[in-house]
C-alpha positions in Angstrom: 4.1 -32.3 28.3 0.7 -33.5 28.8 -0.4 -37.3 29.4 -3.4 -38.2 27.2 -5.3 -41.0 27.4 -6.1 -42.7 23.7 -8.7 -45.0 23.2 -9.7 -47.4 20.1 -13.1 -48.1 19.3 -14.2 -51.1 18.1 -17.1 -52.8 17.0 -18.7 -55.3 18.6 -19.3 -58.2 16.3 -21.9 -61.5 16.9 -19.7 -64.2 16.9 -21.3 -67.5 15.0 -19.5 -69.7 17.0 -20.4 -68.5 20.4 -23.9 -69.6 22.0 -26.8 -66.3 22.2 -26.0 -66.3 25.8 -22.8 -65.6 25.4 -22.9 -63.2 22.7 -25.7 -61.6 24.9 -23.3 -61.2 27.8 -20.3 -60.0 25.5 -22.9 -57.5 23.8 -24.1 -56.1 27.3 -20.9 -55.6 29.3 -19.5 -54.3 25.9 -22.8 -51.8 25.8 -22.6 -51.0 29.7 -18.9 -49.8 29.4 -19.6 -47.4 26.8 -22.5 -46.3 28.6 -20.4 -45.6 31.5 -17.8 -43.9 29.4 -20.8 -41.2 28.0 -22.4 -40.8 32.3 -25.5 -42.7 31.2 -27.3 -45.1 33.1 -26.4 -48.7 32.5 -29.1 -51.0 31.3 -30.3 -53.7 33.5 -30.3 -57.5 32.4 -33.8 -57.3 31.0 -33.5 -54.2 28.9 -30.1 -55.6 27.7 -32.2 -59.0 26.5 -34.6 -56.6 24.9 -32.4 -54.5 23.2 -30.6 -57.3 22.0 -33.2 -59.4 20.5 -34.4 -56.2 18.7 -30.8 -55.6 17.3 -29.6 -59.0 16.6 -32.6 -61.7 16.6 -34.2 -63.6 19.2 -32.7 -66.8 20.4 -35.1 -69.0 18.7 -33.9 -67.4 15.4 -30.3 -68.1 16.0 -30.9 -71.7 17.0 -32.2 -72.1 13.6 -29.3 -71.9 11.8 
């Protein structure tokens, strides 16, 4: 009998009622471990913002709500 390993994905989600920064940080370590999973380079803090922004809206947008 083999072991196997079984993974769920899931989505990650912006939360509303957390701050950008910490929807940023969930989005990034969330985006680093699959990155990890696949042997691809991890993105620094800076591409992370970037790619962020461009997905989900800057911070000024958010803060308009």
């Amino acid at each position: 009998m083999s072991s196997q390993a079984i993974y769920y994905e899931r989505k990650w989600e912006y939360n509303e009622d957390w701050s950008y920064e910490a929807n940023l940080h969930s989005w990034s370590d969330a985006c680093n471990f699959e990155r990890k999973q696949y042997g691809e380079r991890i993105l620094t803090e800076d591409e992370a913002a970037m790619k962020f922004a461009e997905i989900y809206g800057s911070k000024s947008e958010h803060e308009c709500d």
